[in-house]
C-alpha positions in Angstrom: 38.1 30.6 52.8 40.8 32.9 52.0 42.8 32.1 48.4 45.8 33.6 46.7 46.1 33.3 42.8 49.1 34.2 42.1 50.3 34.5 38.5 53.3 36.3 36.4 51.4 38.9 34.0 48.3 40.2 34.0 46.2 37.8 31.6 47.4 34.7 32.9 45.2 34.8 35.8 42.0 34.8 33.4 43.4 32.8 30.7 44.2 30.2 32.9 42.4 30.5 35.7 39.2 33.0 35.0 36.6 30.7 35.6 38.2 29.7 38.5 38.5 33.2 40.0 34.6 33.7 39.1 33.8 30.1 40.7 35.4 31.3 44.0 34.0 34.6 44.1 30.1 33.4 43.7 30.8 30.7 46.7 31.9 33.7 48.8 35.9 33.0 49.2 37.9 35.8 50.0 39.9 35.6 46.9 43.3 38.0 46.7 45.2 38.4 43.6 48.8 38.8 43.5 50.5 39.7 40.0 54.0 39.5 40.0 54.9 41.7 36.9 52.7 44.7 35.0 53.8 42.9 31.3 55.9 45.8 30.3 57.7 44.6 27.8 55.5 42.7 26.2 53.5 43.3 23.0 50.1 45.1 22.5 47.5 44.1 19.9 48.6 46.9 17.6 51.7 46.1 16.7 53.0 43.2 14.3 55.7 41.7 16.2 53.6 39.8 18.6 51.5 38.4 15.7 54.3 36.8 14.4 54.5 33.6 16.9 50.5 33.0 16.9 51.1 33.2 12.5 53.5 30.7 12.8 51.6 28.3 14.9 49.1 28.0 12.5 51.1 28.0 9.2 53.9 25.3 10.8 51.4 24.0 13.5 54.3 21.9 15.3 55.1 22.8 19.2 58.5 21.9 20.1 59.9 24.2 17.1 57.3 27.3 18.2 58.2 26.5 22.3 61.9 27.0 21.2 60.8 30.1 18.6 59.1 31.2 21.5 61.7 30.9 24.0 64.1 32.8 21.7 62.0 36.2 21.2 61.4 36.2 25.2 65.4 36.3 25.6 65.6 38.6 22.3 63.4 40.8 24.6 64.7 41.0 27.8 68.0 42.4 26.9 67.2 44.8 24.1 63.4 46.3 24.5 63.3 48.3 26.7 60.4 48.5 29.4 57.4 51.1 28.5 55.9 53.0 31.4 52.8 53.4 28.7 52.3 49.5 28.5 53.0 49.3 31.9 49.7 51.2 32.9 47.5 50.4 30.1 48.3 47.0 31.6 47.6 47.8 35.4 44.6 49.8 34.4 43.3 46.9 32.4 44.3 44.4 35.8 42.3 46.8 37.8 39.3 46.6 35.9 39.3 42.6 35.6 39.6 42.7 39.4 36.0 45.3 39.7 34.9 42.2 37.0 35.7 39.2 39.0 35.1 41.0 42.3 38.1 40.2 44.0 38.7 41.8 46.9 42.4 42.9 46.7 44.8 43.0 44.0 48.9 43.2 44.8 51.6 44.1 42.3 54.5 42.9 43.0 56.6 45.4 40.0 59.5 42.2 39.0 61.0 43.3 35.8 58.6 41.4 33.4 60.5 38.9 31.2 63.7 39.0 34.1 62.1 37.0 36.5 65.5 35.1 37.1 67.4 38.0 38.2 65.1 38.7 41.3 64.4 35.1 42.4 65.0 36.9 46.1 62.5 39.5 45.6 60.0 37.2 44.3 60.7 34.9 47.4 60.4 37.8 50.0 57.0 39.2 48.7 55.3 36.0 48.3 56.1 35.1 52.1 55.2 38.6 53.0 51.5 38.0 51.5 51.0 34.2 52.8 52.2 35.3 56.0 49.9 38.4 56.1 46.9 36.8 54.3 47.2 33.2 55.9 46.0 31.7 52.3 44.0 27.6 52.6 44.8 27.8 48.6 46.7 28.8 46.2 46.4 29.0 42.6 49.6 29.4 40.5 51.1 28.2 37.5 52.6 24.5 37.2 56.2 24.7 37.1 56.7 23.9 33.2 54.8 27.3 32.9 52.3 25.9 30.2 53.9 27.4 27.4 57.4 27.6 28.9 57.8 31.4 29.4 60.7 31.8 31.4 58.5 33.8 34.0 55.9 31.4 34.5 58.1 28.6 35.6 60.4 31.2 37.8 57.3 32.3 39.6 56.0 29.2 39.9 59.1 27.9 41.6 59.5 30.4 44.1 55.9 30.1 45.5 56.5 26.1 45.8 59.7 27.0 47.7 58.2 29.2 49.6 55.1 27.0 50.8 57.8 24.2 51.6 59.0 26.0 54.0 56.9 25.8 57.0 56.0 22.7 59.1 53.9 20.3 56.2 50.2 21.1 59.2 51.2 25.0 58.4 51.1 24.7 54.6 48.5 26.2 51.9 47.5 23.8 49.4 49.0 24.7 45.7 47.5 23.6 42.7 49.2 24.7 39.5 47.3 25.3 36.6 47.6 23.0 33.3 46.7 21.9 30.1 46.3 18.7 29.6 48.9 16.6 27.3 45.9 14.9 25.3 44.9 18.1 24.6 47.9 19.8 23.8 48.0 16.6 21.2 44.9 17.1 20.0 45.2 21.0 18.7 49.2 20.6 18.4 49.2 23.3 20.7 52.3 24.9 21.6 52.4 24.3 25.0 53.3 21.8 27.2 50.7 19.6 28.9 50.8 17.2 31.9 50.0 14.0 32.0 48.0 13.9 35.4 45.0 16.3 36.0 43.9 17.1 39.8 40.6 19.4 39.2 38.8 19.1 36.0 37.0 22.9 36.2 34.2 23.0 33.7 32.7 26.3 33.8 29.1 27.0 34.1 27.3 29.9 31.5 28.1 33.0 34.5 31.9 31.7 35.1 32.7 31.7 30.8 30.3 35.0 30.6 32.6 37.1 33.8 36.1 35.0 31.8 35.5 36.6 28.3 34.6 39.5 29.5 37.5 40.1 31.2 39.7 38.7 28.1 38.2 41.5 26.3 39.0 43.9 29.5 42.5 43.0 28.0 42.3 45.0 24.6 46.4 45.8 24.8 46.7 41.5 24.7 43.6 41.2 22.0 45.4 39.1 19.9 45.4 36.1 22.1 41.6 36.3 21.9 41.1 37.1 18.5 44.1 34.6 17.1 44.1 32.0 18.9 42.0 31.5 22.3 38.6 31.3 20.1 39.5 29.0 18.1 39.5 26.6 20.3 36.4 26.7 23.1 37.9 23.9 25.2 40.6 25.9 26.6 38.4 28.6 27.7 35.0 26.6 29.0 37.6 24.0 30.9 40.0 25.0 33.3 42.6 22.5 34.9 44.7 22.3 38.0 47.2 20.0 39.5 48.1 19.6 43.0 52.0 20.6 43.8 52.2 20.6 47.5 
């Protein structure tokens, strides 16, 4: 079974998805990853400013005010930092190594501006037909189109591999499912993120699929903070993985 997991940044892929990956690697899929952006302008561990939103949550703890805090530093972003070619391949390097982790037999980078998804809808469009068509995928694994926490790149991507899949006759298309949280667990943790209502695939992950997902979360030691502030604190996000089915 050949599978394309296709995701914004790398990170999101294991975050969201690891135990998945791991799942469908062990049953012998052919399982081809496709990252849209390297994360260049985001923050590493190191510095203080992406801290900041992760301090909040805890101290004000409420998710519509951190979605829209959140929301506001991405735009902040995107038009005055400027993109580092040192992020950039700490971040690839670190995608590479999670890739040897998971086994996954090819990983594709598709370079969109990271946090400017919007401005090359097109681009996005063109290379994710280019793989389908080239890789003739049964799945695909992406995010749901309210991007889980709402990043502007999430729900973009998203988007444009839905459009894409629509395209062909209905007998011709790959089966999506978006990953998800959720919304009784978002209420539960007053997580800031936004759930869904209906679940497709309920993933619980078995002691070899957690053990190859943390270990590549700590492959990612430029994003360290969402391990260390925020993803171990709460073990159902990480030993439960959930999907719903968008085309």
């Amino acid at each position: 079974m050949k599978i394309l997991f296709i995701f914004p940044h790398p990170d999101d892929e294991t975050v969201f998805a690891g135990g998945t990956i791991a799942r469908h690697v062990a049953n012998g899929d052919s399982v081809i990853w496709i990252c849209a952006s390297f994360g260049e302008r985001g923050g590493i561990s190191e510095k203080r400013s992406p801290r900041l939103f992760y301090f909040a949550y805890f101290l004000l703890g409420h998710f519509p005010f951190l979605i829209r805090v959140q929301n506001l530093i991405i735009c902040w972003l995107s038009i005055f930092r400027k993109p580092s070619k040192t992020l950039l391949e700490i971040r690839k390097s670190e995608a590479g190594e999670v890739a040897r982790i998971y086994g996954i037999s090819k990983l594709h980078f598709l370079g969109i501006e990271d946090m400017r998804f919007e401005k090359s809808i097109v681009k996005i469009e063109d290379k994710v037909r280019e793989y389908i068509e080239l890789y003739q995928p049964e799945l695909i694994y992406t995010f749901h189109p309210n991007g889980i926490t709402d990043h502007p790149d999430h729900r973009y991507l998203a988007k444009s591999v839905i459009k894409v899949v629509q395209s062909p006759p209905a007998d011709k298309r790959p089966k999506i499912l978006g990953a998800t949280i959720p919304a009784k667990v978002v209420k539960k943790y007053k997580l800031p993120l936004f759930g869904t209502m209906e679940i497709s695939q309920k993933i619980e992950l078995n002691e070899q699929e957690l053990g190859k997902k943390l270990q590549a979360i700590n492959t990612y030691k430029s994003q360290k903070y969402l391990w260390e502030i925020f993803l171990q604190k709460y073990p159902e996000l990480l030993e439960k993985e959930y999907f719903i089915e968008l085309v």
